[in-house]
C-alpha positions as CSV (number, residue, x, y, z in Angstrom):
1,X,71.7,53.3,90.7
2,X,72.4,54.4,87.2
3,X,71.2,57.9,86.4
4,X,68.9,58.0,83.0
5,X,68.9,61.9,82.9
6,X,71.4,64.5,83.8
7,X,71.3,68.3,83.7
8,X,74.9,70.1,84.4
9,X,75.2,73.7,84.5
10,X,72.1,74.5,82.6
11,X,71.2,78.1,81.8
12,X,67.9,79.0,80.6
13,X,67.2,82.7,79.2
14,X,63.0,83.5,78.0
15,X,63.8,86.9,76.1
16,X,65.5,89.1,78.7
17,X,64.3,87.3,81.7
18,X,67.3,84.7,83.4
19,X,65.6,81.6,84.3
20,X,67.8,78.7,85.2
21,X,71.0,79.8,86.9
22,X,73.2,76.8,86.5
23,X,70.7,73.6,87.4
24,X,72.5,70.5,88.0
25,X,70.3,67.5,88.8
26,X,70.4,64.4,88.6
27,X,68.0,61.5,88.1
28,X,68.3,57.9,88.9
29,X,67.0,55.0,86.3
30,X,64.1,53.4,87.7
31,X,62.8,55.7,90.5
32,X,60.5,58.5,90.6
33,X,62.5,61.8,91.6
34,X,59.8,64.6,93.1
35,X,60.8,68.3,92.0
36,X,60.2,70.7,94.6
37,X,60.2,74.0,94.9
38,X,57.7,77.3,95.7
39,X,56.0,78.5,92.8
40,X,58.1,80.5,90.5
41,X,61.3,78.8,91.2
42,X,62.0,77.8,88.1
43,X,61.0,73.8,87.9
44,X,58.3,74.1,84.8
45,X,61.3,75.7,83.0
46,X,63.5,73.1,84.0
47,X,60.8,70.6,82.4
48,X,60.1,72.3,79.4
49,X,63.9,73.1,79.2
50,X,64.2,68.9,78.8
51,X,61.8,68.9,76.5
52,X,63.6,71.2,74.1
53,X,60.3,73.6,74.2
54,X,62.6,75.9,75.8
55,X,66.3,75.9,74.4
56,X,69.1,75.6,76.9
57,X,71.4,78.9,76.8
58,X,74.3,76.9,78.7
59,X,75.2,73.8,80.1
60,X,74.8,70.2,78.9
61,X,71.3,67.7,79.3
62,X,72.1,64.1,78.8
63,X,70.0,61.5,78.4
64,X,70.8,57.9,78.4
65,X,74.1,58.9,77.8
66,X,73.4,61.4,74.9
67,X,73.4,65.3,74.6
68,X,69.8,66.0,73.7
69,X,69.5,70.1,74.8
70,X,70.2,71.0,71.5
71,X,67.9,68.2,69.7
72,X,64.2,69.6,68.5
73,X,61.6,68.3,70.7
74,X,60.1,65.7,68.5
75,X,63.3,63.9,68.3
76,X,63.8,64.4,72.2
77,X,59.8,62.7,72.9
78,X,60.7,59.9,69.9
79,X,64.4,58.9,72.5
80,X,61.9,58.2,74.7
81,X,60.3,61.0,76.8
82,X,56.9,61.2,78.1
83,X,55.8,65.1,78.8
84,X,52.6,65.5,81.0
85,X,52.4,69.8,81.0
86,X,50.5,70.9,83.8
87,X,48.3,72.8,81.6
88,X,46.9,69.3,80.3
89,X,47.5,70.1,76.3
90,X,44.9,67.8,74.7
91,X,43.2,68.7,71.2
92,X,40.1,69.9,72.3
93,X,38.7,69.6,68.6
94,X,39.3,66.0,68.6
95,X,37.9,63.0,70.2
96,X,39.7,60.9,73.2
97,X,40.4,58.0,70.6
98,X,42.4,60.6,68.2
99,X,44.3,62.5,70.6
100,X,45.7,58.8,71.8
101,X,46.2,57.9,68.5
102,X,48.2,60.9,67.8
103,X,50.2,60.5,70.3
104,X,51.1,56.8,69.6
105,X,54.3,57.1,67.6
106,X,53.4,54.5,65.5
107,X,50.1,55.4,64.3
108,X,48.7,52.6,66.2
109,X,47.7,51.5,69.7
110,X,48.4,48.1,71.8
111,X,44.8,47.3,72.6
112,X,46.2,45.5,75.7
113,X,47.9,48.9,76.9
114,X,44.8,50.8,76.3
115,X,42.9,48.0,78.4
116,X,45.4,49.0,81.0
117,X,44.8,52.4,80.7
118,X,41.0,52.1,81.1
119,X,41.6,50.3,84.2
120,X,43.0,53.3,86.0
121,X,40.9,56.1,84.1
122,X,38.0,54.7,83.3
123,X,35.9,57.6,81.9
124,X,38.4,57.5,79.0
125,X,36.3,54.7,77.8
126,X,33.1,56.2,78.3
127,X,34.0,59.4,76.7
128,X,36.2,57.6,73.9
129,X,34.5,59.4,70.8
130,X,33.7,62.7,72.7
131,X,35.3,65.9,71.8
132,X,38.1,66.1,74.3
133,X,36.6,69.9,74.8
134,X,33.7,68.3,76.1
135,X,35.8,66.7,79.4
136,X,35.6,67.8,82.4
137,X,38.9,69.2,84.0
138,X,40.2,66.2,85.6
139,X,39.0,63.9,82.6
140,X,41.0,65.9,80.5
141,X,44.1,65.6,82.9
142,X,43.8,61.9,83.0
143,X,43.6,62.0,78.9
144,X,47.0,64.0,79.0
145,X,48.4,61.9,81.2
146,X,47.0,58.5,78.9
147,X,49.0,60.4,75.8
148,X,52.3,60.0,77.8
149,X,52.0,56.5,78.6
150,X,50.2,55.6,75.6
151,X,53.5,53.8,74.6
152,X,56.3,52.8,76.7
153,X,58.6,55.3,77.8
154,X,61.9,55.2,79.6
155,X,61.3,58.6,80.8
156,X,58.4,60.4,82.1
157,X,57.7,64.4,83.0
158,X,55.0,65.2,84.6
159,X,54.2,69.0,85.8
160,X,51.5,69.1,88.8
161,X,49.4,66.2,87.5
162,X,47.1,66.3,91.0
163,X,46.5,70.3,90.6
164,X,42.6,71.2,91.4
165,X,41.8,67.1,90.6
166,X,39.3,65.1,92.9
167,X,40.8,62.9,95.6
168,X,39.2,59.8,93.7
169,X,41.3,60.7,90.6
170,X,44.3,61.7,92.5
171,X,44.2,58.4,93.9
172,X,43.9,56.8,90.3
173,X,47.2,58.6,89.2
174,X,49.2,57.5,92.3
175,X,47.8,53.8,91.1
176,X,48.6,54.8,88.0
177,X,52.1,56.0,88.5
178,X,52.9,53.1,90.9
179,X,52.7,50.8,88.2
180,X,54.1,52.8,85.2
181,X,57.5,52.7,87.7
182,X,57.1,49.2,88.3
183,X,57.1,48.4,84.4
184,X,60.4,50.1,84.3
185,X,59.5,53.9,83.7
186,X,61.9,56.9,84.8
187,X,59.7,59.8,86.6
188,X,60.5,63.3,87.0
189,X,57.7,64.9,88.6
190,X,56.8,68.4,89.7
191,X,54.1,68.1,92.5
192,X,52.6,70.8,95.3
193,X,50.4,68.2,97.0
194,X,53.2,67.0,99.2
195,X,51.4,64.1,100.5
196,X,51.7,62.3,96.8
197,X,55.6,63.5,96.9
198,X,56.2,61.7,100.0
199,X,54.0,58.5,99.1
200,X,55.6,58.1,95.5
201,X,58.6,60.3,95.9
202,X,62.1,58.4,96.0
203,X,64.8,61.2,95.8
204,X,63.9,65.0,95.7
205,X,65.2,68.0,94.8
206,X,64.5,71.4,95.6
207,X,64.5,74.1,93.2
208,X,65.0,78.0,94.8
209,X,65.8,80.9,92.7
210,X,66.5,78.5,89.4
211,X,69.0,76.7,90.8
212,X,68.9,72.8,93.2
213,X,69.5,74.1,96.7
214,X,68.6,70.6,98.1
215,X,68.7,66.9,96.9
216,X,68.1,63.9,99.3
217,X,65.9,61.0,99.5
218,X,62.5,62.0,99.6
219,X,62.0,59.8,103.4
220,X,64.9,62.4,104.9
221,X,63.3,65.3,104.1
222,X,59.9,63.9,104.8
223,X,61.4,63.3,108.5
224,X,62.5,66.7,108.9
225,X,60.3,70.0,109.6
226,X,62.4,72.4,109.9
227,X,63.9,71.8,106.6
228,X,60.9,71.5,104.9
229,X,60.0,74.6,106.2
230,X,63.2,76.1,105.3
231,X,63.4,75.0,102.0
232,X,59.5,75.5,101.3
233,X,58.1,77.8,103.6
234,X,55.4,74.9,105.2
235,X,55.5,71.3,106.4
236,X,55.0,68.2,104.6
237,X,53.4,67.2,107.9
238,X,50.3,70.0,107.5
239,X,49.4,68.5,104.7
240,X,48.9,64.6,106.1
């Protein structure tokens, strides 16, 4: 399997605080690669370091081939990135419809793909020409995560999406994911409910310290305990 996006050697500075030590990571076209790590290990900044929001201090990013950790972030989303922040950045001052129109590059949105999108989050509908303010937190999270996928993208990042949600809508974004990868998508996701890693997860990596201290396929490491435990200080099997 091809890899879409590659990270080599990347350094990430935020003022006098050393971030990223040297991240290299790898991730396959096609499959959905689960980011691990315990809090404060450095995979948000890896994330936002993709992104551009965060500039690379050393080391090389490629995607599809191309350098892109010195292009600005707009350029970065328009090659075809997706970002899903885990603080679920919506424009609170403007309705559901405009924040998805917004973030359709073209100004305009494929009334079949929104159909889609209604089928998997339907209060979106319901609240379509409501402040986005108004939403409740896990109607707001599915809204960010609607502006990601508003238009195809090859690649999607996605920071926490099931933090603090319902089980109902947690269960709408592993539907939802499911079939984003199955229409061709590219998923990089940063997830603590390890029950959704190991359903969706293909591959994994473990962040520690700002650097990968682990990468396997997301079934081995689901199979092993004492690595788990190791690596993140609990069991994937505790949270079943």
């Amino acid at each position: 399997m091809s890899e879409l996006l590659t990270l080599s050697a990347v350094e990430t500075h935020i003022g006098r605080y050393h971030i990223l030590h040297g991240v290299d990571l790898a991730v396959p076209e096609g499959a959905t690669t689960m980011l691990l790590g315990r809090n404060g290990a450095g995979k948000t900044t890896a994330l936002r370091t993709i992104m551009g929001l965060w500039r690379a201090s050393a080391g090389e990013i490629r995607f599809g081939g191309s350098r892109i950790e010195a292009r600005p972030t707009p350029d970065i989303a328009r090659a075809g990135i997706g970002y899903v922040p885990e603080t679920m950045a919506v424009f609170s001052d403007l309705t559901v419809k405009e924040n998805l129109v917004l973030a359709a590059r073209e100004g305009a949105m494929d009334e079949s793909r929104l159909g889609w999108i209604f089928g998997f989050f339907p209060p979106l509908k319901t609240f379509w020409l409501s402040r986005a303010g108004t939403l409740s937190g896990g109607q707001k999270q599915m809204l960010s995560f609607a502006r990601a996928i508003i238009e195809p993208r090859r690649l999607l990042l996605i920071d926490e999406p099931t933090k603090g949600l319902a089980p109902a809508i947690i269960g709408a974004l592993i539907d939802c994911l499911a079939e984003v990868k199955r229409r061709g998508a590219t998923i990089l996701l940063v997830e603590q409910n390890f029950r959704v890693a190991q359903e969706i997860g293909d591959s994994v990596s473990v962040m520690d310290d700002g650097r990968i201290v682990h990468t396997s396929a997301m079934a081995e490491l689901a199979r092993d305990g004492a690595l788990q435990h190791r690596l993140l200080g609990l069991s994937l099997g505790a949270h079943q």
